[in-house]
C-alpha positions in Angstrom: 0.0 0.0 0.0 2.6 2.6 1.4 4.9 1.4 -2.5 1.3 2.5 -4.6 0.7 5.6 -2.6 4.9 6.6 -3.4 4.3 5.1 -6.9 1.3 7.5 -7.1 2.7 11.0 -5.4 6.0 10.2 -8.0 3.3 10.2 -11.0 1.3 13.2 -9.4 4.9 15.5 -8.7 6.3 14.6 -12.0 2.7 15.7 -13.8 2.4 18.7 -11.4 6.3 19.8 -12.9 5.1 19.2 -16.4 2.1 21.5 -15.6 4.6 24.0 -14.0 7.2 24.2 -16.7 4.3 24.8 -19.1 3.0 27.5 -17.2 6.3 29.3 -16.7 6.5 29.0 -20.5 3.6 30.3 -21.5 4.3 33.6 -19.1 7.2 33.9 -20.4 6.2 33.8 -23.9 3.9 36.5 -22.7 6.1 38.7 -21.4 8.4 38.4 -24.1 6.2 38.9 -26.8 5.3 42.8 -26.4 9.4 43.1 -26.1 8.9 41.8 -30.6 6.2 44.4 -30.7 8.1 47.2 -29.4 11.1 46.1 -31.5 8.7 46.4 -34.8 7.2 50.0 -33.5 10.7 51.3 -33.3 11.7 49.8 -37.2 8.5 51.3 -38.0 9.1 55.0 -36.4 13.2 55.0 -37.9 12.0 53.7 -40.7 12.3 50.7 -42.9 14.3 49.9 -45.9 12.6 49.9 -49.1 14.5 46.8 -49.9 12.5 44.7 -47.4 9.6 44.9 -50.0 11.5 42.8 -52.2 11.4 39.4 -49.7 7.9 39.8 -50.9 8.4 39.9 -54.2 10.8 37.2 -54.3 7.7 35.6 -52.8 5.5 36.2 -55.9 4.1 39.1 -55.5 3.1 41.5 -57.8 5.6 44.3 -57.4 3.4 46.9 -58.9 0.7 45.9 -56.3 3.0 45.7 -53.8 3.9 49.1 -53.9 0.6 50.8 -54.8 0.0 49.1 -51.3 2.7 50.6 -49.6 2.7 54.5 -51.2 2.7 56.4 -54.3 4.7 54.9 -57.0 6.7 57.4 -58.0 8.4 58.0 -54.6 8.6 53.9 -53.7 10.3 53.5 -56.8 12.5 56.4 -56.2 13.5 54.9 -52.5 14.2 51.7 -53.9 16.3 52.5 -56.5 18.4 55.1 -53.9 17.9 52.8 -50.8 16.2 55.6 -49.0 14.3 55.2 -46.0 10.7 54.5 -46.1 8.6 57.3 -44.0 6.7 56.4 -40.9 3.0 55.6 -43.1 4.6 53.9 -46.0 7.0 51.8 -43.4 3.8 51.2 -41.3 1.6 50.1 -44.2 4.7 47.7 -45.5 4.9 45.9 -41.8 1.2 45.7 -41.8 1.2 44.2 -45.1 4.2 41.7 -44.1 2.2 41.0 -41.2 -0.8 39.9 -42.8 1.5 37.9 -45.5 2.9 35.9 -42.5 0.1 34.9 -41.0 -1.3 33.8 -44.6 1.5 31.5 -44.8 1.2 30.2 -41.0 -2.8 29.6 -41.9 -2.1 28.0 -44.9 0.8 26.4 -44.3 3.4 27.7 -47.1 4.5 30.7 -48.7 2.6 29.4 -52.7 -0.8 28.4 -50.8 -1.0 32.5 -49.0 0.1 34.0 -52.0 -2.7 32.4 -54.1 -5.1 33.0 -51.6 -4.1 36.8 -51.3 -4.4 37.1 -54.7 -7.2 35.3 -56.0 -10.4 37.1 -55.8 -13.0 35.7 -53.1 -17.1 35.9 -53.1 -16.8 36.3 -49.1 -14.5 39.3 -48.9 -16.1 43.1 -50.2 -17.1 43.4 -53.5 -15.5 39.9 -54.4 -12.3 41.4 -54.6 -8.9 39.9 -53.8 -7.1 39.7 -50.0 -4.5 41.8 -51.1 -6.7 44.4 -52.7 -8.3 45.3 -49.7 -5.0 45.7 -47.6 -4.7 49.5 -48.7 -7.1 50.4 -45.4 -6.9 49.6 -42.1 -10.4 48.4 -42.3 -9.3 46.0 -45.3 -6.9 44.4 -43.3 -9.4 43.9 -40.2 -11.3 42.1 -42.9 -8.6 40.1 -44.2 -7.3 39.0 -40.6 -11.0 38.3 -39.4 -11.4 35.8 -42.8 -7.3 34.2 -42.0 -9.0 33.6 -38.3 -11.8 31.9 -39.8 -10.1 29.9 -41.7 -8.0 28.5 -39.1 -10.1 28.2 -36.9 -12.5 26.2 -39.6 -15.0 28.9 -40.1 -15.8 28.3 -43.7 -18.7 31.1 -44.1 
């Protein structure tokens, strides 16, 4: 009796670390992870190079899209040819639109899969237009990150 009642408080401490280190994990991912948002407000505010644009052409994307998202054409171009700095909007809408690109990818699983989805016009979004297309507004991209949710969370309406 007194072995099953050791047997049983050694099966009951070793779960109960389990539980603990999993805890202490978890709060520290939490703690950490507002320390990666603060990183990306400050690359945001200096702002960022216009060369990050082209991971997401390398991706597949559209340039021309790409920087119609991101600011006027003219001046994008300019910055990329002169590696200038990006300004505080344009360098905000490129993170947002990163963003958005990245969790496409984690959603779907690889980089091909999100881009088709981005681009590829959808009956459930506004006007039947294309993920990407919407990204130009803030509201757009609530749209777009409400619809990833959905999808993987296995909302299909």
């Amino acid at each position: 009796m007194r072995l099953q009642a050791r047997k049983m408080k050694g099966g009951i401490k070793s779960k109960n670390s389990a539980v603990r280190k999993m805890v202490v994990k978890t709060v520290t991912r939490r703690i950490l992870k507002p320390l990666r948002h603060v990183e990306a407000l400050e690359a945001v505010r200096s702002g960022l190079l216009p060369q990050e644009l082209n991971i997401l052409i390398e991706r597949g994307y559209a340039r021309a899209e790409l920087v119609r998202l991101v600011g006027p054409r003219s001046t994008i171009e300019r910055k990329l040819s002169g590696s200038i700095r990006l300004d505080l909007q344009e360098s905000d809408r490129l993170a947002r639109l990163s963003r958005i690109i990245a969790k496409a990818e984690a959603v779907f699983g690889n980089a091909e899969k999100a881009r088709h989805w981005m681009e590829r016009p959808s009956s459930r979004l506004p006007r039947g237009e294309s993920p990407l297309s919407l990204l130009d507004t803030d509201g757009g991209t609530q749209v777009v990150t409400e619809r990833l949710l959905q999808i993987e969370h296995g909302i299909f309406a």
